[in-house]
Backbone as a ProteinNet text record, in pm:
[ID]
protein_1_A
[PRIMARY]
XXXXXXXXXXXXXXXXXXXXXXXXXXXXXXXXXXXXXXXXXXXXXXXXXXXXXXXXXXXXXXXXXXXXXXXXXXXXXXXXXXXXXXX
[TERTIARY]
-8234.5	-8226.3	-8304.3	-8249.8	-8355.5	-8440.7	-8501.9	-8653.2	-8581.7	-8654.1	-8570.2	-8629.6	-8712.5	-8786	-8672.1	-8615.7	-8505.9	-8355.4	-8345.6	-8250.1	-8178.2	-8318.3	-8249.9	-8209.7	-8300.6	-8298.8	-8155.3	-8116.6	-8000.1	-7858.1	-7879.1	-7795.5	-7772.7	-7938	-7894.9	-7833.2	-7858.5	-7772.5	-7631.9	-7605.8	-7460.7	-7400.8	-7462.6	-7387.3	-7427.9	-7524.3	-7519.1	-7397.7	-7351.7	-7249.9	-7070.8	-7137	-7015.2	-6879.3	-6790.3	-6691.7	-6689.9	-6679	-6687.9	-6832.2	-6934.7	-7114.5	-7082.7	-7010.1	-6970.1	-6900	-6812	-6725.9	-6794.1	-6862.4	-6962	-7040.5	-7098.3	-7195.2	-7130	-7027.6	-6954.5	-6897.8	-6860.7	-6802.1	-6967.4	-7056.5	-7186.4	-7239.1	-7222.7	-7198.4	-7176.7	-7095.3	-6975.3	-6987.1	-7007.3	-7063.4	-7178.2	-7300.8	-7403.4	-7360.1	-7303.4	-7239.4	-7187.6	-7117	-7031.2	-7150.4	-7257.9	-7378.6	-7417.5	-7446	-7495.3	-7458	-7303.8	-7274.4	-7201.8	-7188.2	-7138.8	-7307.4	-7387.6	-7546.1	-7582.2	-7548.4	-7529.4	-7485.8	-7356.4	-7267.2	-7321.6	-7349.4	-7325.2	-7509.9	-7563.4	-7720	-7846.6	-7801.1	-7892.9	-7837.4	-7898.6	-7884.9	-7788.5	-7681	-7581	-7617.1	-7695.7	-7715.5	-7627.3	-7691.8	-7528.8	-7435.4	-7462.5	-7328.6	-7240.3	-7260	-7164.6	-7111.7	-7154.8	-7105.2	-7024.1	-7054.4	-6981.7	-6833.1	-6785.2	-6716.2	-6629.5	-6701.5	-6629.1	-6569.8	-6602.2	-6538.1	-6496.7	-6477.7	-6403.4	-6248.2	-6221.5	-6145.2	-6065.8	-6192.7	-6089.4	-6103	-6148.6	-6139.5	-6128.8	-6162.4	-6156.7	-6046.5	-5937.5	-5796.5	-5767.3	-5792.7	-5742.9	-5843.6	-5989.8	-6116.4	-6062.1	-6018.3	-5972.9	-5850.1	-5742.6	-5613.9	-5665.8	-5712	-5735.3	-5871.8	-5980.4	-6107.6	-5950	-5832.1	-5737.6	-5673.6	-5702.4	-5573.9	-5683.6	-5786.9	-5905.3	-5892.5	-5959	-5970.1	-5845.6	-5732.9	-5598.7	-5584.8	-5652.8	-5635.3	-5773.5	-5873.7	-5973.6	-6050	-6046.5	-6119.3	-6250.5	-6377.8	-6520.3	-6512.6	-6541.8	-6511.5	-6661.9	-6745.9	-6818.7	-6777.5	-6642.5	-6610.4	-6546	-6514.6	-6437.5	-6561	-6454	-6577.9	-6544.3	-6676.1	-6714.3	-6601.2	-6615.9	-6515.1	-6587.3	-6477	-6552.6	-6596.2	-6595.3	-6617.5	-6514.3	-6522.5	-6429.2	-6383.7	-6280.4	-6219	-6291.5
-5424.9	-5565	-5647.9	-5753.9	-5841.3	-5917.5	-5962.8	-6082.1	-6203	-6310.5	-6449.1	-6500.6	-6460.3	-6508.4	-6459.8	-6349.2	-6305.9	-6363.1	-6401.1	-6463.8	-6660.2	-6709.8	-6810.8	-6794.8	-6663.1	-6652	-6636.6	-6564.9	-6447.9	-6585.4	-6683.7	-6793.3	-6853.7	-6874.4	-6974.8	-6908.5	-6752.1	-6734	-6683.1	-6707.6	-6688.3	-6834.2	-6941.2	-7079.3	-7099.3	-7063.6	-7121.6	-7009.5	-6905.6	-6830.7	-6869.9	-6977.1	-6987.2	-7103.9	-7073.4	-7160.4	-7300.8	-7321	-7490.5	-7571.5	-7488.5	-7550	-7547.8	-7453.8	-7495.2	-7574.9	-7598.3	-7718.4	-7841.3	-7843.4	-7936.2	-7992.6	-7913.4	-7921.7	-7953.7	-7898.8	-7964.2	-8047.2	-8135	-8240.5	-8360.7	-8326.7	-8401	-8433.3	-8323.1	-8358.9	-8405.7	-8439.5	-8519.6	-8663.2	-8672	-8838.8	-8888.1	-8774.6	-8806.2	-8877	-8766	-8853.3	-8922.3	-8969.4	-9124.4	-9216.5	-9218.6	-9319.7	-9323.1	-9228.6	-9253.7	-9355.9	-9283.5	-9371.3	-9440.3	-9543.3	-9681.3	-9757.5	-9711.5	-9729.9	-9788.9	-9714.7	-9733.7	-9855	-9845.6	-9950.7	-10088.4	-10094.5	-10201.3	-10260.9	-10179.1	-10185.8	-10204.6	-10116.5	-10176	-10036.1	-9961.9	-9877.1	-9896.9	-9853.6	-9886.3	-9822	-9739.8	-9662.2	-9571.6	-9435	-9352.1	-9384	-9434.3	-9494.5	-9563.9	-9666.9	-9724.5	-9647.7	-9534.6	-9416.7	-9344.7	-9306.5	-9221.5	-9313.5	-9398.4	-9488.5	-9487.6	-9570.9	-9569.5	-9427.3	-9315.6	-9226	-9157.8	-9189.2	-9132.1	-9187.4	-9305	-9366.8	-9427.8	-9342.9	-9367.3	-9198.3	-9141.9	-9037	-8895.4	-8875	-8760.2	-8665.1	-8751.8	-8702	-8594.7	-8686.3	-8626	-8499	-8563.5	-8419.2	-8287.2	-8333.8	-8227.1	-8116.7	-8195.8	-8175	-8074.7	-8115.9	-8015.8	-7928.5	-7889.9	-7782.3	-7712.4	-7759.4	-7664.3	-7570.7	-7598.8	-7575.2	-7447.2	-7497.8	-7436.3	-7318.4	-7324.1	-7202.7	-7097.4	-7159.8	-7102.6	-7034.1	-7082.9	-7021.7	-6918.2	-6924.3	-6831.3	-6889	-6979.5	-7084.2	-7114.6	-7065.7	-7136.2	-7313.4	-7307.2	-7490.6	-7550	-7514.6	-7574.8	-7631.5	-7560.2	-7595.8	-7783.3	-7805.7	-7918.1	-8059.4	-8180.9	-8266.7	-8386.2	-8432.9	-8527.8	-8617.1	-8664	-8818.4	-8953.5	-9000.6	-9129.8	-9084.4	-8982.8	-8893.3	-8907.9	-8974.6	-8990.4	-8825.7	-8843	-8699.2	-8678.3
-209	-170.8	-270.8	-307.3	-389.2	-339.9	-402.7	-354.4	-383.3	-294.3	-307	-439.6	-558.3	-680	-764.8	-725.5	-822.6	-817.5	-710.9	-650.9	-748.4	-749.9	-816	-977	-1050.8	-1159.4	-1194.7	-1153.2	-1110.3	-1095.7	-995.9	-1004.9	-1114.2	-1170.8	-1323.6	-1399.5	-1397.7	-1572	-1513.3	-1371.7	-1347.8	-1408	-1328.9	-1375.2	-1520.6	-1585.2	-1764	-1797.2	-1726.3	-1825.2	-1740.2	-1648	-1618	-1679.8	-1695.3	-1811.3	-1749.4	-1669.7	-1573.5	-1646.5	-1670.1	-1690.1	-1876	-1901.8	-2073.4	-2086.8	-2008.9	-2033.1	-1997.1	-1889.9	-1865.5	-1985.3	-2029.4	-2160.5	-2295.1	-2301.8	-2463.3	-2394	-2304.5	-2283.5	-2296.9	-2247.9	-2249	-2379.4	-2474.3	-2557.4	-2663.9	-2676.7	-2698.7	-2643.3	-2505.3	-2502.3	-2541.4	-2555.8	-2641.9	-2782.3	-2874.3	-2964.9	-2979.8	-2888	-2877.6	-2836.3	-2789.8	-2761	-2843.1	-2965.9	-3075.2	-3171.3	-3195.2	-3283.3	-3272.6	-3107.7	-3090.2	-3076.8	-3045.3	-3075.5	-3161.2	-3303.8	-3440.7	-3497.4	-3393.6	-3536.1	-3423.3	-3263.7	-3225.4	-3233.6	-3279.1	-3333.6	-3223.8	-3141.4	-2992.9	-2891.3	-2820.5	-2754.5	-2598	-2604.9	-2538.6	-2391.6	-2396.1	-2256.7	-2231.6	-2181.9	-2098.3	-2033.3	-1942.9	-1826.1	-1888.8	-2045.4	-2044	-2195.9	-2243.9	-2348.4	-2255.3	-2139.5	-2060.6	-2015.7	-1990.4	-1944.1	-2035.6	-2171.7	-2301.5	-2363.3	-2343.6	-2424.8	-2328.6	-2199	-2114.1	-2116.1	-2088.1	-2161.2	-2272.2	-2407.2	-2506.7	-2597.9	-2548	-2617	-2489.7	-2393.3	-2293.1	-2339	-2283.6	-2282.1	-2399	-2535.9	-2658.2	-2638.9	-2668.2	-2669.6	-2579.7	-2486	-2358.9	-2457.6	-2473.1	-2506.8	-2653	-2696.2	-2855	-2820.3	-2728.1	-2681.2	-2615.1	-2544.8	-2470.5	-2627.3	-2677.4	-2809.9	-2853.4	-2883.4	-2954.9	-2889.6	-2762.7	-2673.9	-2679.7	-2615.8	-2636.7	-2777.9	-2937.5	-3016.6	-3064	-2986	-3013.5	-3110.7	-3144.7	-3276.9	-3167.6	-3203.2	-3136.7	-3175	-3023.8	-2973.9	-3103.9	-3101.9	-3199.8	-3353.2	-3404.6	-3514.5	-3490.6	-3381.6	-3395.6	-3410.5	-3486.7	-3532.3	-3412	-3355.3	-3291.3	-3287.1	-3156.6	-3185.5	-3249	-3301.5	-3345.8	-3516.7	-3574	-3660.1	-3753.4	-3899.5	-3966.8	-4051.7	-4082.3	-4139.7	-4266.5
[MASK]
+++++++++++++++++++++++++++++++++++++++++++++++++++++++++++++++++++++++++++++++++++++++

């Protein structure tokens, strides 16, 4: 039987290895970088809530649509470049 000290350990590295909390996390992100560098260009710190809003709406969809492609092709999701990220 386990001890309840082992018990939550045991949860976290189920959910950090679980694919929903990675997707979670490269989607996070990813809106980090979009706060950055609308941050950047609009010269004043935009805040999360409204990075999250903004690149939910103008970038999610696509980001989603090509991490599906990635995965599907075995290519590590880290190679792909940021949105907002010129070629």
């Amino acid at each position: 039987m386990t001890s309840t000290a082992q018990e939550p350990a045991a949860t976290r590295e189920f959910v950090k290895q679980s694919s929903l909390y990675q997707e979670f996390l490269a989607e996070r992100e990813e809106i980090l970088k979009h706060k950055w560098l609308e941050s950047e260009r609009l010269g004043y710190d935009i805040g999360f809530e409204r990075a999250l809003l903004d690149w939910i709406r103008k970038h999610r969809e696509s980001w989603r649509a090509a991490r599906r492609q990635q995965l599907a092709a075995g290519t590590p999701a880290t190679e792909k470049k940021p949105s907002g990220v010129p070629a």
